[in-house]
N, C-alpha and C positions, 0 to 999 in steps of 0.2 A: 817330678819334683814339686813338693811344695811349695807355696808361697808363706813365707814365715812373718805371719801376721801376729808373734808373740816374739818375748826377744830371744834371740839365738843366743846370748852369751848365760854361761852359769850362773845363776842368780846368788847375790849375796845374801849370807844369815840374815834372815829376819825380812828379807824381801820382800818373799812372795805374801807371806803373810801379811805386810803392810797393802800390799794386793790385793789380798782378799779384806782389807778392813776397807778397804778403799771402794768394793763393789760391795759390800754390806752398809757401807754409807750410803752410797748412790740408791742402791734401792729401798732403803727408807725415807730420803729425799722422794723419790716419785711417789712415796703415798701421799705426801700431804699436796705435793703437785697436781695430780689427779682429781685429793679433791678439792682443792681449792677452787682447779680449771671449773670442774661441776657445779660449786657454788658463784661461781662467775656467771657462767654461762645461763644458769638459773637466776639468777640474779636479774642481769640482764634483760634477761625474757621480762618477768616481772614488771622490771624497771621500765621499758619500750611499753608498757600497757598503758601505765600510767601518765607518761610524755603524750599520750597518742589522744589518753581523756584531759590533758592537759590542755594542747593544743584545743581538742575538739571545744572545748567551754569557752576558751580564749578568741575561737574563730570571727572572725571578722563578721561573718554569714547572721553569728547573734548578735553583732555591735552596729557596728557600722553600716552595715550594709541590712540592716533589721528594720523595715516599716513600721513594727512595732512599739521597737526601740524609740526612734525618734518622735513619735508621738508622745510617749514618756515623757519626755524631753522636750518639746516642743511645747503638748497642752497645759503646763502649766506655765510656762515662759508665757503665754498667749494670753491664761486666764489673768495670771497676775497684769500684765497690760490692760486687760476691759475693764478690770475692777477697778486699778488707779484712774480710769477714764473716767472724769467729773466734766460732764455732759450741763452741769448747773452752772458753773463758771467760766474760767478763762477757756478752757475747750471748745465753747459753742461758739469760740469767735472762730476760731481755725477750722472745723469744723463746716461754720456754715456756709459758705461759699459751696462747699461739696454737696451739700444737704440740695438748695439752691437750684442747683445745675443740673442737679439727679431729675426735681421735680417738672423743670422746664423741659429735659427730654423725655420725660413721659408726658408732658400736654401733647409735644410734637409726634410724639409717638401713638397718640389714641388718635389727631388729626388725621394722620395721613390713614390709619389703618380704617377708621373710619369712611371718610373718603372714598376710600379704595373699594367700598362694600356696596357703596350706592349703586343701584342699578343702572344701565346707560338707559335715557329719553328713549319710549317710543308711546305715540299717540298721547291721548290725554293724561294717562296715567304715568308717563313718563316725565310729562311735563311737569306735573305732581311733583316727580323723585328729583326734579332737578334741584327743591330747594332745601336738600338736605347739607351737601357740601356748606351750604351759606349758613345752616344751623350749625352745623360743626364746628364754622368758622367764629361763630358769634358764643357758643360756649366756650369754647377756649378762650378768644381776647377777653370774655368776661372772667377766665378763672386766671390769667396771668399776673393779672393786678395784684391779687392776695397772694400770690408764692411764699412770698416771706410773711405773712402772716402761717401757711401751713408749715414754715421754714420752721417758725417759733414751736409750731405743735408737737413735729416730728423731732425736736432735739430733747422735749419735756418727756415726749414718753422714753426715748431713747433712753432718759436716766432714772427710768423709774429699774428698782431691783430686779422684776421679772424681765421685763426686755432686754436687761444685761445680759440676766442668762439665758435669755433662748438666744442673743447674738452669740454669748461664747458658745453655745450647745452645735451653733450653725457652723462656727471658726473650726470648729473638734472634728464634727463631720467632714469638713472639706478637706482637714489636712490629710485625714485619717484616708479618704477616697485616693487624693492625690499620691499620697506617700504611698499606699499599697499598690496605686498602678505604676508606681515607679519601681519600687522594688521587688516586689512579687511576694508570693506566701513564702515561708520559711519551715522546711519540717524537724521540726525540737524534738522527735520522737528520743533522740540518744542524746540529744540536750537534756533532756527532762529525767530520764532514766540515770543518766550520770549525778545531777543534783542529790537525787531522790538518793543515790546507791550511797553517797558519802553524808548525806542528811545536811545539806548543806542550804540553806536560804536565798542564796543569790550566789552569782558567778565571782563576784569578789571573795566570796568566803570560800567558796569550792575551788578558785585561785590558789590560795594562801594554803589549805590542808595538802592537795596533789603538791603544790612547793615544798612543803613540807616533810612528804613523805618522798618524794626524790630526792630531796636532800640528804635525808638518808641512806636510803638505798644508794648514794653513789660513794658514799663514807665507807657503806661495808663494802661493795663494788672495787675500791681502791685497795682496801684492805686488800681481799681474794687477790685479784690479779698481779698486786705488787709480791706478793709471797709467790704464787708462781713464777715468777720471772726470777726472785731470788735465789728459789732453790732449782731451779733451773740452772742456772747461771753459777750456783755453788756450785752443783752436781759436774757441770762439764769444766771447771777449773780443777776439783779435785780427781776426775777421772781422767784426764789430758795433759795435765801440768808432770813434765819430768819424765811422760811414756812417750817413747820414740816411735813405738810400733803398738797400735788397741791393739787391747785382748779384744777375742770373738765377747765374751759375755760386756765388756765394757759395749762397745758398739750397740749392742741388744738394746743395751739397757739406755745408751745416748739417742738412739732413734725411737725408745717411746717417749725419752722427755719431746724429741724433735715433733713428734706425732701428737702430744699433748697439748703443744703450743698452737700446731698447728687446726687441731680442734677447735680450741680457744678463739684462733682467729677467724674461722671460716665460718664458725655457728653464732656469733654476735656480731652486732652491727659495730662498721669501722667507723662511722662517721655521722653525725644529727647534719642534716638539712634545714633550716627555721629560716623564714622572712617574714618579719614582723613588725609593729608600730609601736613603741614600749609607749608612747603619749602620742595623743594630737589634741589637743585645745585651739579652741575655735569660738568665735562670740556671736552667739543671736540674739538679736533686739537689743544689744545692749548686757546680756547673760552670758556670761563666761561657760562655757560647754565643753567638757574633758571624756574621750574615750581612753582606755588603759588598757595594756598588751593586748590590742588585734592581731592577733596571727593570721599571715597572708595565705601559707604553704609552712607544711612539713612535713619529711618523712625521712625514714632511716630504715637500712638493708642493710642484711650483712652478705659477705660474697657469694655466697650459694643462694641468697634472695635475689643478688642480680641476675644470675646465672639462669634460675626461675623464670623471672621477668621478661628477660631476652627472649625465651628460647617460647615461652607462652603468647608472644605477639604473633608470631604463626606468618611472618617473615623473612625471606631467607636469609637477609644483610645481617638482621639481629641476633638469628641462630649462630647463622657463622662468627660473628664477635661473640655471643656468649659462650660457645667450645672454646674459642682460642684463650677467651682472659680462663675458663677453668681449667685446661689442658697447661696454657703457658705458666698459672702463678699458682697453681695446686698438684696438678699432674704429675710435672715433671719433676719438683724439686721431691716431692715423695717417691716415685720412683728411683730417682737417684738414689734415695737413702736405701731405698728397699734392695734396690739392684748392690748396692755396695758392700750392706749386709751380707747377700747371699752368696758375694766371693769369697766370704770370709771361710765358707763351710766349703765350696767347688769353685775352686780359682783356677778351673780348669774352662771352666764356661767363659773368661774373658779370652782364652784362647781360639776356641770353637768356635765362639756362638758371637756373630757381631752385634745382633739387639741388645744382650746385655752388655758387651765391650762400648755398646752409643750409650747409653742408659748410665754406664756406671763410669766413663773417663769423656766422655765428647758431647754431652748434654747439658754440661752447665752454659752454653751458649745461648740454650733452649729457654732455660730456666728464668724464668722473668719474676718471681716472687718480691726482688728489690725494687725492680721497676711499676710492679704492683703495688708497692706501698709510696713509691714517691709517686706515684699519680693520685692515691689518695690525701696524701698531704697535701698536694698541687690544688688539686680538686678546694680541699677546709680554705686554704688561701683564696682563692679565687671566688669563692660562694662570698665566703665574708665582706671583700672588697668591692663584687657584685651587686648584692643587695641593699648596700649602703648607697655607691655611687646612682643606681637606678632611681631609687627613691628619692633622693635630694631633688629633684626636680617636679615633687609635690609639694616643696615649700610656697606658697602663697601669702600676701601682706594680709596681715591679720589672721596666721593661720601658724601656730606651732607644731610642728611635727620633731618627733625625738625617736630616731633610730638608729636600735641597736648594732653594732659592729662587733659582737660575740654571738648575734644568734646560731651560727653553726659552731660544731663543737666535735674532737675528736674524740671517739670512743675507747672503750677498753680492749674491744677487740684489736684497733690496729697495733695496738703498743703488745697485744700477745703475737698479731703475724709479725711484726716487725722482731719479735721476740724468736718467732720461726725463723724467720729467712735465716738472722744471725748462727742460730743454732746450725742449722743443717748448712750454713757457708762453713763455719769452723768445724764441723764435723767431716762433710765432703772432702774438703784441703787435706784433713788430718790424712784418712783413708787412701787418698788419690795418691799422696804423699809415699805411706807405705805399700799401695800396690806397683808402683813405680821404680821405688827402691827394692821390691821383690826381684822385679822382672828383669831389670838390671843388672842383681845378683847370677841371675840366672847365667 
């Protein structure tokens, strides 16, 4: 006996026909479904290039953390100080106490080295070397007296125009040594090539075009995926609504949209990852000093990139979680549909055959696709709240930091798997529903 997966009762005039207008609708909904999902998914791709040259310009690695950078920064802060330096006036009173002090430890300093050179007494000739100490001694008390006369020398030339600059020339060099042994080289090679690719001047401007241009792409990005989910969503309201038992061709055609969605969601990233510094202003010498969006970290995966990820650390812990998340939130709820499909044609195999009776009535247990999607919404809440609270404890007096609490963001992809689960839950019910009520008849 069959299972009467159409309705048993005599159909009224004009019925079936509204039937068949109903599965000529549905399958002209799946074309622009299809390509919508295509232009999504392609989109996307796209879109993740750009975020990825967004970040990279933005990186912290060129700003902040750039030896380069802050000599930018730094040698003109530094120059403009020695130039305002008038070494002819009021300066050379503050000044020369340091001037002063400097000179007196270098008498003391050529004493003792002095000194120290003398040869120790031996025989006549020694006795000779003994009155050197005493000459050293007597050039120095003789050169102490006039300090502050070379006191006056050394602050006149100080202010002549070239010894300015060879002081600033000397200040540039040292920062320049210190700063690179602090922070290291930096290689710009995909820094440089990215400017270069957008023609862009500086990272402020090559900022503002990639903003620009993903501002877009997520306009038409919105577009695609909201029309997917539309006609998705019309498709399985006008092929379900009123039918008590699917047609075989209805189902068909309800597990490609269910298949479409779930492409949508498994080939684009569900979720952006960003921890960043949208401002930090900070004051040297008195110079107000602004870096703008350093990005700390970013990336973004879609679920078969984690799956990747996992399974390429060459670990067993991470293998075995990357099967279970693609096994439990891809696997099974596709099987389900596939397995439920195929009663439709041999509803004899639920009898027989127990893998597809697990598969097609005892597997949504299995099926974690929902609980896939609340863990990535779990996940957007929790980065958000993370990388704000973390950071709040770089505030320091005299130091403004402004961080963002949107840098993570959810993607397109999750609102299409979220689009799946729904689907293939209201489709599975429908099915489960009439092979139930089959078996019953029976």
């Amino acid at each position: 006996m069959s299972l009467p997966f159409h309705q048993t009762a005599p159909p009224r005039p004009g019925s079936h026909s509204a039937v068949d207008l109903r599965l000529i609708a549905g399958v002209l909904l799946l074309l622009p479904a299809i390509f919508f999902a295509w232009r999504t998914i392609d989109g996307l791709s796209a879109r993740r290039m750009l975020r990825f040259e967004l970040a990279e310009v933005s990186h912290v690695r060129y700003g902040l953390l750039n030896a380069d950078r802050w000599v930018e920064i730094v040698a003109p802060i530094l120059d403009a100080k020695i130039e305002a330096l008038d070494l002819n006036s009021l300066d050379q009173a503050s000044l020369r106490p340091t001037v002063e002090k400097a000179l007196y430890h270098l008498l003391d300093d050529i004493k003792d080295k002095m000194s120290a050179n003398s040869a120790p007494p031996t025989g006549l000739g020694g006795f000779l070397t003994q009155g050197n100490p005493i000459v050293v001694n007597m050039i120095v008390g003789a050169l102490r007296p006039h300090v502050p006369e070379y006191t006056d020398v050394v602050l006149k030339e100080l202010g002549r125009p070239e010894n300015r600059q060879a002081v600033r020339n000397y200040i540039r060099a040292v920062l320049d040594s210190s700063l690179k042994r602090t922070f290291g080289s930096v290689d710009t090679k995909w820094y440089s090539y990215i400017l270069k690719h957008y023609g862009c001047a500086g990272a402020a401007a090559c900022q503002q075009e990639l903003g620009s241009r993903i501002r877009e792409a997520d306009a038409r990005i919105a577009y695609d995926y909201i029309i997917v989910l539309a006609v998705s969503a019309l498709a399985f309201v006008l092929l379900m609504a009123g039918v008590p038992v699917l047609r075989r061709s209805s189902v068909v055609l309800l597990s490609l949209f269910c298949l479409v969605l779930l492409a949508g969601g498994v080939l684009t990233p569900m979720i952006e990852v960003e921890a960043k510094l949208s401002r930090l202003s900070l004051t040297i010498l008195g110079t107000p000093v602004s870096f703008q969006e350093q990005v700390l970290y970013f990336q973004t995966k879609s679920v078969l990139e984690v799956f990747q990820t996992l399974i390429s650390r060459g670990r067993p812990d991470m293998w075995f979680v990357g099967v279970l998340v693609l096994m439990f939130s891809i696997v099974f709820p596709t099987l389900k549909i596939l397995t439920l499909g195929l009663c439709l044609y041999q509803p004899v195999l639920l009898r027989r055959n127990r893998v597809v009776r697990f598969l097609a009535l005892d597997s949504s247990k299995w099926s974690m696709a929902d609980v896939m999607a609340l863990a990535v919404f779990m996940s957007f809440v929790a980065f958000n709240g993370l990388i704000a609270g973390s950071m709040e404890g770089l505030n320091r007096p005299g130091v403004e930091l402004l961080i963002p609490t949107y840098s993570s963001r959810v993607m397109p992809g999750y609102y299409l798997f979220i689009g799946f689960c729904l689907a293939s839950l209201f489709l599975s019910k429908k099915l489960e529903r009439g092979i139930r009520t089959a078996q019953a008849a029976e």
